[in-house]
C-alpha positions as CSV (number, residue, x, y, z in Angstrom):
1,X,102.9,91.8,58.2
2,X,101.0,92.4,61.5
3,X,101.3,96.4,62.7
4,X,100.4,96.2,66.5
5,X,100.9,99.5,68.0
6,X,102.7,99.5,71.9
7,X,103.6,102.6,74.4
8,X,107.2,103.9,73.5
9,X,108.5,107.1,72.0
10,X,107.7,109.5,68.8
11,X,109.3,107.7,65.9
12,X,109.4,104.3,64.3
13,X,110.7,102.1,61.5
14,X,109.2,98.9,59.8
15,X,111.9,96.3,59.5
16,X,111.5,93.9,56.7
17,X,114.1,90.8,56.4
18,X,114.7,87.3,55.9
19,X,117.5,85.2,57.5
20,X,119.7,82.4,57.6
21,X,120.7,80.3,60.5
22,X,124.5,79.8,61.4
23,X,125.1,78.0,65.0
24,X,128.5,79.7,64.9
25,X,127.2,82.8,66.2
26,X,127.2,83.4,70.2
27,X,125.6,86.6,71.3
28,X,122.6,88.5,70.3
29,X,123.6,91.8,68.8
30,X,121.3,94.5,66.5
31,X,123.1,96.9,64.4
32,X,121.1,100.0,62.8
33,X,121.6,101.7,59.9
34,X,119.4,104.9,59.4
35,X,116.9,105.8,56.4
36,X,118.3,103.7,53.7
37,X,121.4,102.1,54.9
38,X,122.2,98.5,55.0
39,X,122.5,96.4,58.2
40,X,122.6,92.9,59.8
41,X,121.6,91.6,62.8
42,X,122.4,88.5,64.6
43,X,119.5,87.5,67.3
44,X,119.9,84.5,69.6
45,X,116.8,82.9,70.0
46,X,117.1,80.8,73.6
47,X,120.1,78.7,72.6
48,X,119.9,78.6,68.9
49,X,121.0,81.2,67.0
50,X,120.0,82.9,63.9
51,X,122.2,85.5,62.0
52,X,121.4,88.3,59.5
53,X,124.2,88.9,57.3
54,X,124.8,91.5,54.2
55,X,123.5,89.0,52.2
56,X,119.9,89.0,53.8
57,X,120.0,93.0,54.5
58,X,117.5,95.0,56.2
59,X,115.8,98.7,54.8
60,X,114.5,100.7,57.2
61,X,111.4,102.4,56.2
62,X,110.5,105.8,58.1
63,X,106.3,105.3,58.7
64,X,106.3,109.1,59.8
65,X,105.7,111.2,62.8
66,X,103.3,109.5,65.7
67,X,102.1,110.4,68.6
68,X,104.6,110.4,71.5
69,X,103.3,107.7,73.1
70,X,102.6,105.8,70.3
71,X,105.0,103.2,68.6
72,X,104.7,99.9,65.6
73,X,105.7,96.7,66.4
74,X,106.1,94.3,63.3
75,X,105.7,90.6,63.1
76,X,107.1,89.4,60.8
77,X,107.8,85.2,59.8
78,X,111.6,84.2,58.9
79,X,112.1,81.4,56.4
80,X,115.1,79.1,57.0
81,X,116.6,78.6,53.4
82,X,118.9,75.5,54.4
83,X,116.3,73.5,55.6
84,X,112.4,73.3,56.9
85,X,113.0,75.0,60.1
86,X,111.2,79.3,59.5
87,X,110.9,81.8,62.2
88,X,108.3,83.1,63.8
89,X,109.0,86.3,66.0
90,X,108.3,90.1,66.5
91,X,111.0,93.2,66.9
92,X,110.6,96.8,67.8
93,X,111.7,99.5,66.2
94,X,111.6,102.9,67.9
95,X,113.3,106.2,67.9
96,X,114.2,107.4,71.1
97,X,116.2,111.1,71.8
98,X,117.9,110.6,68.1
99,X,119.0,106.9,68.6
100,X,117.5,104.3,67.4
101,X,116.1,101.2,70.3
102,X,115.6,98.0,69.2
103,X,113.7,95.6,71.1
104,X,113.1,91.6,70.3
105,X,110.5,89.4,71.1
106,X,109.8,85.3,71.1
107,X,111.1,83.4,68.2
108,X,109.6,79.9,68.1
109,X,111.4,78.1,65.3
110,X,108.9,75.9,62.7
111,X,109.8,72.1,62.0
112,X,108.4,70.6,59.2
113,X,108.1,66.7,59.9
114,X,106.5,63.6,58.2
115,X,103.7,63.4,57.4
116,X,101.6,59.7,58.5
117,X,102.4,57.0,55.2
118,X,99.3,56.2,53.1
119,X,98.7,53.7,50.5
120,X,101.3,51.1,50.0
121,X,104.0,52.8,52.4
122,X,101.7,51.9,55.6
123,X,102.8,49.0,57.5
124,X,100.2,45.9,57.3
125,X,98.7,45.1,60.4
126,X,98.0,41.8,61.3
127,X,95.4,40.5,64.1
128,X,96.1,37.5,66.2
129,X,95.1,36.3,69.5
130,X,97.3,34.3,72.0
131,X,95.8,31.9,74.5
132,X,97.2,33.1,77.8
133,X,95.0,30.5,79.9
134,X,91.6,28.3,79.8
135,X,88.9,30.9,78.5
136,X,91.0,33.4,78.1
137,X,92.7,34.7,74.5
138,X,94.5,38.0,74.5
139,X,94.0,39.8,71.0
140,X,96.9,41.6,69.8
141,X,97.6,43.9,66.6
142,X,101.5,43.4,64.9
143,X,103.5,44.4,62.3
144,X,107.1,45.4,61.1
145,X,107.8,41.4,61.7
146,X,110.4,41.9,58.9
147,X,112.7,44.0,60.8
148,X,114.5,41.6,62.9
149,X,117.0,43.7,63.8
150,X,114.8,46.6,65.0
151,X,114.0,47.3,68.7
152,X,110.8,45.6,69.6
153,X,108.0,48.4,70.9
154,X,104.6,47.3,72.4
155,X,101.8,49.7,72.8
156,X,99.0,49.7,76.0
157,X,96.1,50.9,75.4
158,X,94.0,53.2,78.2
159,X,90.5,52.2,80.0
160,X,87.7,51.2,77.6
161,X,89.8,50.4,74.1
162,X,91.7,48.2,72.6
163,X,94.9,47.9,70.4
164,X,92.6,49.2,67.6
165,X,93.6,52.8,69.1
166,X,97.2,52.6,68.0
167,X,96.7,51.6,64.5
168,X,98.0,54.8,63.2
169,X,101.4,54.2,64.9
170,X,101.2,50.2,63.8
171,X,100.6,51.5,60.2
172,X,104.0,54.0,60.6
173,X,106.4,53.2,62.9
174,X,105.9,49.4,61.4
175,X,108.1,50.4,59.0
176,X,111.1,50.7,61.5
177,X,110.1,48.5,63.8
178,X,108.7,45.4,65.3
179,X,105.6,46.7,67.2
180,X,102.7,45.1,69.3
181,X,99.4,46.6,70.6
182,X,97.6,44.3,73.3
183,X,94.4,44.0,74.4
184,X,93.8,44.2,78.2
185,X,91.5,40.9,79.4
186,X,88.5,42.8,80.3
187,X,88.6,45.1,77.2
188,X,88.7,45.3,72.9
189,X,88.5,42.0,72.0
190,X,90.1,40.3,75.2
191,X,86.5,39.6,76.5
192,X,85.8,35.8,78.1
193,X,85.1,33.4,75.7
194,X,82.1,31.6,77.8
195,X,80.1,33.1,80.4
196,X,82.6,33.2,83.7
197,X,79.8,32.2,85.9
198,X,77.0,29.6,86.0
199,X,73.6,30.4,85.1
200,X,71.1,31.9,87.8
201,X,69.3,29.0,89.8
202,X,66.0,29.1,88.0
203,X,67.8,28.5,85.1
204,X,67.4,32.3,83.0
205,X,69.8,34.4,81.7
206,X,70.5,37.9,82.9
207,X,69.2,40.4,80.0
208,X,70.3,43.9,79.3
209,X,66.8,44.6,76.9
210,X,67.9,42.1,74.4
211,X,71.2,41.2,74.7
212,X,72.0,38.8,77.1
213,X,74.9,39.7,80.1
214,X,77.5,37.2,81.1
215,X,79.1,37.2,84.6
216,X,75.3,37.7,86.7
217,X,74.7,33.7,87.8
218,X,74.8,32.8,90.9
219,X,78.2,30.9,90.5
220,X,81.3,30.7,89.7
221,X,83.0,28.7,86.7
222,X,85.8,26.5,87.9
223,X,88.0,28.3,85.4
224,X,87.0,32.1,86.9
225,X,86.9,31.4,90.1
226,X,89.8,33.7,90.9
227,X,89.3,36.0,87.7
228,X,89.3,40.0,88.1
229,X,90.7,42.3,85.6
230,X,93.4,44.6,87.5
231,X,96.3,46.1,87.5
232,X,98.1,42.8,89.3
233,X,96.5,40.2,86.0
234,X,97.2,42.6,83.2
235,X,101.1,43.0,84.9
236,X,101.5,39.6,84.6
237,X,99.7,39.4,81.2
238,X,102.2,41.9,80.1
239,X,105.1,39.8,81.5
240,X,104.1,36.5,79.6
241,X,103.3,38.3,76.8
242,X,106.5,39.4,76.2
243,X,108.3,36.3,77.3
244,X,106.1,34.0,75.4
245,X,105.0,36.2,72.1
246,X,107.7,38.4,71.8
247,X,110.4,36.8,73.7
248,X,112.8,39.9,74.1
249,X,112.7,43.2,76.5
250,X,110.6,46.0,74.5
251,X,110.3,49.5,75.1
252,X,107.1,50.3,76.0
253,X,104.5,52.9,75.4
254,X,101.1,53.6,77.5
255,X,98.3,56.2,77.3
256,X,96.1,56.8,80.6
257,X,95.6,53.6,82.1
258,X,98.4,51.9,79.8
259,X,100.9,54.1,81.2
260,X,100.1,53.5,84.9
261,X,100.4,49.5,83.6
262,X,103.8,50.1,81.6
263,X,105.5,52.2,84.5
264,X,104.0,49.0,87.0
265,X,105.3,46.6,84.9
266,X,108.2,47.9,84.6
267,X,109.0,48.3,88.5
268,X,108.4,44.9,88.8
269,X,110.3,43.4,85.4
270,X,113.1,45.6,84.8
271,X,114.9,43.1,83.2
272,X,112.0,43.1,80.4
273,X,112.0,46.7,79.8
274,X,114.2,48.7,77.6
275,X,112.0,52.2,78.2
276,X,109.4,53.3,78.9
277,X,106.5,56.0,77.3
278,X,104.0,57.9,79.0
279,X,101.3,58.9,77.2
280,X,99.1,60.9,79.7
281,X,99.2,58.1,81.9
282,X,97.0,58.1,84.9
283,X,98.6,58.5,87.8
284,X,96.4,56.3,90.2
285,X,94.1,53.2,89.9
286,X,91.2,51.3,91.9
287,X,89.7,52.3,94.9
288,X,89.3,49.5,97.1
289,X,92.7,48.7,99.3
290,X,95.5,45.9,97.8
291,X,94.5,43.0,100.4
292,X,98.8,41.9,100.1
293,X,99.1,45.7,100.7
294,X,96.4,46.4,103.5
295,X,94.9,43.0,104.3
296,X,93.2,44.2,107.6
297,X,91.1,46.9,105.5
298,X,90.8,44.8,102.5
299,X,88.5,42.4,104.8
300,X,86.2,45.2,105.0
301,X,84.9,45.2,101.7
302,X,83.0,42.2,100.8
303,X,83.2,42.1,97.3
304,X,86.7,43.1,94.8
305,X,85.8,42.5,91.1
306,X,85.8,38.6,91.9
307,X,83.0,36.7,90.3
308,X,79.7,36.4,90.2
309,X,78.6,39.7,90.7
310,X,76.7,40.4,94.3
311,X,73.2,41.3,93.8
312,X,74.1,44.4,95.0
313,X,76.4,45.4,92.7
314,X,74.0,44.2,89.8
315,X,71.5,46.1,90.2
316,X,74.1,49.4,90.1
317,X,75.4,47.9,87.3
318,X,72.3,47.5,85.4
319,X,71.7,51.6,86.0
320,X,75.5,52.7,85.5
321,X,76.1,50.4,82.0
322,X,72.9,51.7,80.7
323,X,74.3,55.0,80.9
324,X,78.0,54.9,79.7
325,X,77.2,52.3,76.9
326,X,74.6,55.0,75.5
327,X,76.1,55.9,72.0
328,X,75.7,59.6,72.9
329,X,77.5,59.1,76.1
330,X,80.3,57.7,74.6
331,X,80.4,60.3,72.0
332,X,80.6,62.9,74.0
333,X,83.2,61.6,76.0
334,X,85.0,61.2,73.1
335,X,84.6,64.9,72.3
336,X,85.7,65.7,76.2
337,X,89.0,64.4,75.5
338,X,90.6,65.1,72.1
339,X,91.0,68.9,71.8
340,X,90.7,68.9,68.0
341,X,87.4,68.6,67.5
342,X,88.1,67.7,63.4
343,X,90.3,64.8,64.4
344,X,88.2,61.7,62.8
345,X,87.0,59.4,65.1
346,X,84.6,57.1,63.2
347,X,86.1,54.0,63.5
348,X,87.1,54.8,67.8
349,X,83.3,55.1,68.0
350,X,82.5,52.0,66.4
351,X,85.2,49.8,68.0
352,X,83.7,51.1,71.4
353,X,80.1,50.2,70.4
354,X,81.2,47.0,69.2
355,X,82.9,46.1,73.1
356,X,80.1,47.5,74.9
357,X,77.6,45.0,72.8
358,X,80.2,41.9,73.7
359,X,77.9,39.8,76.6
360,X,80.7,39.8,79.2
361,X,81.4,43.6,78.7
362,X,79.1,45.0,81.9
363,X,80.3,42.2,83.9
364,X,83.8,42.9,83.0
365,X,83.2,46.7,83.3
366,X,82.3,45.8,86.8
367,X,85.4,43.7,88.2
368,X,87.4,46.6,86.5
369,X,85.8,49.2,88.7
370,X,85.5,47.3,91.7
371,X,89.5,45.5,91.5
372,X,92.0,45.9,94.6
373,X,94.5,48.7,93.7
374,X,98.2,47.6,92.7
375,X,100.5,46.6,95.5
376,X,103.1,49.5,94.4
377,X,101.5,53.0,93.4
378,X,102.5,55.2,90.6
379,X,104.6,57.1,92.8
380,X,106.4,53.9,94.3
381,X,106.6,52.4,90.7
382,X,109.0,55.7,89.5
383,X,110.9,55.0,91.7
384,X,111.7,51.4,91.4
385,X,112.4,52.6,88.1
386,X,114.6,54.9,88.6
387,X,116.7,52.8,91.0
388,X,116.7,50.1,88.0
389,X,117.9,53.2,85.6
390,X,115.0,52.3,82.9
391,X,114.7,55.0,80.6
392,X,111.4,57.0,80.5
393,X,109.9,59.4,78.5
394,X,106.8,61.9,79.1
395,X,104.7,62.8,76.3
396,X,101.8,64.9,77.1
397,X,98.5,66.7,75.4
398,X,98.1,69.6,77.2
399,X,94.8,70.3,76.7
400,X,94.2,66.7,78.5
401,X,90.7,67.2,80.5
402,X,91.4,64.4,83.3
403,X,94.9,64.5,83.0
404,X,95.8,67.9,83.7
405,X,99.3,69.4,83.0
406,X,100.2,69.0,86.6
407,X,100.2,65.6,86.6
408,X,102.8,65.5,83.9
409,X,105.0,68.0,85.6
410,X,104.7,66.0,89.1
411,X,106.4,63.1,87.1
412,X,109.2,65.6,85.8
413,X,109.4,66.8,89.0
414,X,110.5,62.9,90.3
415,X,112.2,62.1,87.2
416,X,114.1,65.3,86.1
417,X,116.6,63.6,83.6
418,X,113.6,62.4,81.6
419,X,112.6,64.4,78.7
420,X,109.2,65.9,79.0
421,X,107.4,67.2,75.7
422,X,104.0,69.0,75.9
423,X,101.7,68.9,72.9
424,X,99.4,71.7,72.3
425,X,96.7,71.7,71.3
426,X,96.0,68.3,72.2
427,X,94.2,65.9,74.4
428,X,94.2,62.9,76.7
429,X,94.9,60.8,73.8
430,X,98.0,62.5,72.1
431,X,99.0,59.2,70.1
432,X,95.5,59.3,68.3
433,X,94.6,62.9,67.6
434,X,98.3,64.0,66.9
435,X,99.7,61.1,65.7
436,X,102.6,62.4,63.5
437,X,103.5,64.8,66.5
438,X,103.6,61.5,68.7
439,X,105.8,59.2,66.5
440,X,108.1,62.0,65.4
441,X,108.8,62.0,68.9
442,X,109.0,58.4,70.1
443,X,111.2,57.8,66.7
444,X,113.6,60.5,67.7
445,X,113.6,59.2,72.0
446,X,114.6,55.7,70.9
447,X,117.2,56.1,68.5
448,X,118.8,58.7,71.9
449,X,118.2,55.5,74.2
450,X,119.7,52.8,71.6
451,X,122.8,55.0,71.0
452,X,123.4,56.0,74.9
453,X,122.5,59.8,74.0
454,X,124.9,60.1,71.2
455,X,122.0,60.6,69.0
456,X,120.5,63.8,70.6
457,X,116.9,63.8,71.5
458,X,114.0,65.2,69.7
459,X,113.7,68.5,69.3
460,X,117.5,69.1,70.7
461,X,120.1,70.9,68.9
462,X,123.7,70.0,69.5
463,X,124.5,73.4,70.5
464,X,121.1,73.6,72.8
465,X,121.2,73.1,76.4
466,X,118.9,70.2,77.7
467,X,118.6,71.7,81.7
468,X,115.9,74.0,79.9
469,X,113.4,75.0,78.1
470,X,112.8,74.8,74.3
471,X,109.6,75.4,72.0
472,X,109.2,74.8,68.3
473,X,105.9,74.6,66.6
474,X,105.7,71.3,64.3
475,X,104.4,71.4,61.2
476,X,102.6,68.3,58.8
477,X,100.4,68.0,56.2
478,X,97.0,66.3,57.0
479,X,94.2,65.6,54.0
480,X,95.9,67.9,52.0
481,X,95.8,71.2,54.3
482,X,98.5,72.1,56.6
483,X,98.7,72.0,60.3
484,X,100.7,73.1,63.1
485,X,101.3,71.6,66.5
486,X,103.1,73.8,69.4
487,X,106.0,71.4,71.4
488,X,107.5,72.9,74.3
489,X,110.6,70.4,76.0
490,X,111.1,70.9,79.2
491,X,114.8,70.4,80.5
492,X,116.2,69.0,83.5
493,X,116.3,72.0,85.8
494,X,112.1,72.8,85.7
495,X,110.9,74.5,87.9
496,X,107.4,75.2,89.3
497,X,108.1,78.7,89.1
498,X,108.7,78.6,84.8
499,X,106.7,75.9,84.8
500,X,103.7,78.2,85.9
501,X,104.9,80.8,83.9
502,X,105.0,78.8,80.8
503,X,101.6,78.6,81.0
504,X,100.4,82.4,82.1
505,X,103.4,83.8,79.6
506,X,100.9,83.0,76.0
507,X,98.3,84.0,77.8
508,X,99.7,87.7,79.4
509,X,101.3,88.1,75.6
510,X,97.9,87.6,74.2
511,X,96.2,90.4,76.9
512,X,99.1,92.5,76.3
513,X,98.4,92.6,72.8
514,X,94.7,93.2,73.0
515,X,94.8,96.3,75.6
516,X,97.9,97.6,73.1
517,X,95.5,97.6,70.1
């Protein structure tokens, strides 16, 4: 028990109690008893409800005389003895002109969920590649294959990995569905088989130190001639992917750059798309103008992504790749954008190394960079979406360094039907760093979208009201310790104004607390 003194009046009372939930109950109400007798209390937390019967009663304790501006506050945690769900909250107890004042603060409920399978309950992954067109094989991670009934989901990864990031939702949510993680061309192990271009006109090879660098000849092969890796070819390679490999609509799920390419994919193939995730997605991509979009100011810039590289752009190339394929540079990136800093990332490291070393990666790193933007933007593509009625879901780390908050709550803001869950603490790559949080959730949104909402959605009581706001602290066990992730849903009627507040609210409780003490 925490004692946390406050301003109020001359006497006060501990209260000590545990409590059961029963939904039954409507109204908040505190009934109590003086000295030694017995009470219960009912408190309605938001829209769930906890009551306090005789069963579960409370003692007051007297603590004594204080000074008369002085009162306690106790905090105190409430187990749930039906289920996993406990309490956490604070209530105050004070004595004011011979009547007791009660006063009740936040109660965020705790949800124990599972934990990610190890050993034999993982779902093998297997590792294929699919020959899209001449150079060119996609690699793609599967598995669940043996659940033919199961909805099909397909994972996108963001800039600079590879399906390898989603192997911790391959290894569990394989064992209830059919699942896919792809490649982009350009990235992971979707790199060009031969050198795209020709080799310079004296005959040499372009060398970065030892390694030799694919894509800097002075021509173009016959086969690459219209290559560059954007938005537009990995839309497309998304479509025949799932017409040709998995040959059903999927739902699918993208972090950062995935999820701008899932939500364009989607406002473009409708008729492919069950749902749609958004993991953090970014909500823009390339700089240079879409030349179907703008073809007068397209003609302005030279060069966008095609191949070879201009000399030009090689020689900022050389200087740039030197820099962000540095093994330092790419670990502290890595430490910019998960907000755990324990969360292992050993083998995200070494898949990244092992790309950067690929000969076509710099060359591919450029055409990425300097690729026309999409013809729709994210903005346009929600709402195609919505038009089409596609189901979509926003799942965000809120501790996200490039995605910030806001951008999460713009998309609400457009889409205010679809669920919105903030992680906390987490990063720009939710799926990876709180991967039990992540699948709990995308378990939970699918069965609601397969059942047409009679299967609430995660988070959700039956008796609580999806307009607003709810909060429950999620709770797992990770290499043997315990850990505890904050979720807040936000509901259909957000608001900038709790919206902002939601975010000052822990940290004025916090203050308060402190200049109390």
């Amino acid at each position: 028990m925490e004692i946390i003194s406050s301003h109020a009046a001359s006497r006060c009372y501990i209260v000590n109690f545990r409590c059961i939930n029963d939904s039954s109950s409507q109204r908040s109400k505190l009934s109590v008893a003086r000295e030694k007798k017995l009470f219960s209390v009912a408190i309605e937390s938001g829209s769930a409800t906890s009551r306090y019967s005789d069963t579960y009663s409370l003692r007051l304790k007297r603590i004594g005389n204080y000074r008369p501006s002085r009162t306690s506050c106790c905090h105190n945690r409430y187990e749930h003895v039906d289920s996993s769900e406990t309490y956490s909250s604070s209530i105050l107890v004070r004595e004011e002109d011979g009547n007791i004042v009660t006063g009740i603060g936040q109660s965020i409920p705790k949800v124990s969920i599972p934990n990610l399978p190890d050993g034999d309950n993982v779902a093998p992954i297997r590792s294929c590649f699919w020959q899209w067109k001449p150079k060119l094989s996609v690699h793609y991670e599967t598995s669940g294959s043996e659940n033919v009934d199961s909805p099909p989901v397909l994972f996108l990864p963001g800039f600079g990995v590879g399906s390898f990031h989603y192997e911790k939702q391959l290894k569990d949510l394989g064992r209830d569905y059919r699942v896919w993680a792809l490649d982009f061309l350009g990235q992971g192990m979707s790199l060009p088989l031969e050198n795209p271009t020709l080799r310079s006109k004296d005959g040499s090879e372009h060398m970065f130190g030892e390694s030799k660098a694919w894509g800097f000849g002075d021509e173009s092969e016959t086969w690459a001639k219209e290559l560059v890796y954007s938005v537009d070819l990995w839309r497309d390679q998304v479509r025949y992917f799932v017409e040709e490999v998995i040959k059903e609509p999927v739902y699918l799920v993208g972090n950062s750059l995935g999820g701008f390419v899932a939500l364009y994919f989607a406002a473009y193939n409708p008729q492919l798309v069950k749902g749609v995730t958004l993991l953090n997605a970014t909500p823009f991509w390339g700089f240079l103008p879409n030349p179907v979009r703008s073809p007068r100011l397209s003609r302005l810039f030279p060069w966008a992504g095609t191949f070879p590289l201009p000399s030009g752009v090689r020689k900022l190339i050389e200087v740039l790749w030197q820099k962000i394929s540095d093994p330092t540079s790419i670990a502290e990136i890595l430490k910019q954008v998960y907000a755990d800093h324990t969360t292992k990332v050993d083998q995200v490291f070494s898949r990244i190394i092992e790309t950067t070393q690929h000969p076509a990666a710099a060359a591919s790193f450029a055409s990425i960079m300097f690729a026309p933007r999409g013809q729709l933007s994210f903005t346009e593509s929600l709402s195609r979406c919505q038009m089409n009625n596609i189901p979509i879901c926003l799942v965000y780390g809120k501790e996200d360094p490039w995605v910030t908050p806001i951008w999460g709550f713009k998309v609400k803001r457009q889409l205010p039907d679809s669920p919105y869950y903030e992680i906390s603490p987490a990063g720009h790559c939710p799926h990876d760093e709180v991967p039990e949080v992540v699948n709990f959730l995308l378990r939970g949104w699918i069965k609601n979208v397969e059942s047409d909402g009679s299967i609430v959605l995660p988070l959700l009581d039956e008796l609580e009201n999806a307009d607003y706001e709810v909060s429950k602290d999620l709770e797992f066990t990770r290499g043997g310790s315990k850990k505890s992730v904050r979720v807040r849903f936000h509901g259909s009627r957000i608001t900038v104004w709790n919206w902002l507040s939601s975010r000052f609210k822990p940290l004025l409780h916090e203050s308060t607390r402190w200049f109390r003490s």
